[in-house]
Structures are given as C-alpha cells and as structure tokens.
C-alpha positions in Angstrom: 100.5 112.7 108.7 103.7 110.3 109.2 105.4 110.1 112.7 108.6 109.1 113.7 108.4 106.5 116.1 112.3 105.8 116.1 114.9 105.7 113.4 113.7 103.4 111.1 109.8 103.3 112.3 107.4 105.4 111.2 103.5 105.6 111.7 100.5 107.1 110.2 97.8 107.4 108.3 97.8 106.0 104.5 101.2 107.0 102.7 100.4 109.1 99.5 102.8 107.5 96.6 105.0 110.9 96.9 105.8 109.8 100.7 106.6 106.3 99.8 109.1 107.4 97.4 110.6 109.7 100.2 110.5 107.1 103.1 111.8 104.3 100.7 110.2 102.1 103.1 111.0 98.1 103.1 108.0 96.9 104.7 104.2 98.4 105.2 102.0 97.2 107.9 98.2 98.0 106.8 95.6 97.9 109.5 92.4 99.1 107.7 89.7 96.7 106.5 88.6 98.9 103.4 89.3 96.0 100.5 89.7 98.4 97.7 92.4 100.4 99.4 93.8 97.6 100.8 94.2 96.0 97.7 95.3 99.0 96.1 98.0 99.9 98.4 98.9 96.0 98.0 99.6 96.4 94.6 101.3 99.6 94.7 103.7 97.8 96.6 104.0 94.4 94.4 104.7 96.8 91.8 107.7 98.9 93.9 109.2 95.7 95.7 107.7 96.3 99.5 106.6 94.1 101.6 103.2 94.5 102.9 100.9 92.9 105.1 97.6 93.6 105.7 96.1 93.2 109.6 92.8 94.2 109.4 91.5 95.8 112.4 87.4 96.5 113.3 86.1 99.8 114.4 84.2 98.0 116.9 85.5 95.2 118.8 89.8 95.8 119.9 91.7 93.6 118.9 91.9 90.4 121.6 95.6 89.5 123.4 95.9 86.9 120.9 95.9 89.4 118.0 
C-alpha cells in the first residue's frame, strides 16, 4: 500500500509496475536488502528512466546516526 507523505512524497511497500506507471515517479529510494528484488526493481527502473538508489537496511541492528 502507497502513502502520501506530502505532494510529491510517497511511501510504501514495493511499487507493482501498474503503480509506477501511475505515480510517474522521478526517483525510488529502496531500502530492502533482498538482491534479486533489488536488482530487479533496479532494472525496471534503468529501463523506464528513474532514478534509484538502493539503502539497504537489516532486520536486526537500526540503522546508526551516521546512516
């Protein structure tokens, strides 16, 4: 499910490739640690001109001030 943070921020889960195309988004900010979605969703974006970056986060440890 996607959230509207403000106007032009939105947060969620993984975007399905029907939501990307509604959202239009410029930028996606990844945050899982699962390589084959990760690199998946990296080359769905390549491929559709959005940038993407990919933060992986643990399940176990939060992330330090630094991060």
């Amino acid at each position: 499910m996607i959230h509207k943070v403000v106007d032009e921020i939105y947060r969620g889960g993984r975007l399905s490739n029907f939501d990307t195309y509604q959202l239009r988004p410029k930028t996606i900010i990844n945050l899982e640690n699962n390589r084959l979605q990760v690199n998946a969703e990296e080359t769905f974006c390549r491929r559709n001109k959005i940038i993407f970056y990919n933060i992986p986060m643990s399940e176990f440890f939060p992330p330090s001030i630094k991060q």
